[in-house]
Structure formats: structure tokens, C-alpha cells
C-alpha positions, -999 to 999 in steps of 0.1 A, spaced: -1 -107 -197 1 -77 -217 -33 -62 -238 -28 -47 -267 -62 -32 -277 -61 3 -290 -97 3 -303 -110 0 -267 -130 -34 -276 -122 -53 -244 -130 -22 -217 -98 -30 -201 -77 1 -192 -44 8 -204 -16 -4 -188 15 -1 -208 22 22 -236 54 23 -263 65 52 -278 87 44 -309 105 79 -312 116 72 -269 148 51 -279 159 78 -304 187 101 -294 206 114 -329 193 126 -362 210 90 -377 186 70 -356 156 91 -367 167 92 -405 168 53 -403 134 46 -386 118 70 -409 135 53 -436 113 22 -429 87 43 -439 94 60 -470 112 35 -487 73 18 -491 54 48 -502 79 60 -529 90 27 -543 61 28 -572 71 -11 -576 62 -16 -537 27 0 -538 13 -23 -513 22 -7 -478 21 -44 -463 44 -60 -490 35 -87 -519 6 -115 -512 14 -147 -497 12 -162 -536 38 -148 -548 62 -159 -526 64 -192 -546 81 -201 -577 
């Protein structure tokens, strides 16, 4: 089983790490991860980093 508990709040040590930016090799790939990014912050209809509430899904 894998832990994923960067705040520390289980004392267990860390086992496994991931690194994003590893599978990266051209400028493309870092332009479109980056893109996932930016695309929320500057969209001044998308203000909410974590997209719209649950509520407004429905119709």
C-alpha cells in the first residue's frame, strides 16, 4: 500500500515520491503541463482554482 501523507500526520516515513517535471523531455511537454495551470488563474470566468460547485452541474 502506498501513503500519501505530506503533512507528516501518520509518522510514517516516506517511501515513494513523484516528481511531475521527471516525464518531461521537450519545451512542448512543459508548455502543455504548465498550460493546466494558467488556463485557471487567468480565465477571470474560472476564478475558482478547483472548478464550479457540485450545484451547478445540474440543469
Amino acid at each position: 500500500m502506498w501513503l500519501f501523507d505530506p503533512q507528516s500526520i501518520t509518522y510514517q516515513p516516506q517511501r515513494w515520491w513523484w516528481n511531475p517535471l521527471r516525464a518531461l523531455t521537450t519545451v512542448e511537454d512543459a508548455h502543455r503541463l504548465a498550460g493546466h495551470f494558467v488556463l485557471t488563474v487567468e480565465d477571470p470566468g474560472k476564478r475558482d482554482l478547483w472548478g464550479p460547485p457540485p450545484g451547478t452541474w445540474r440543469r
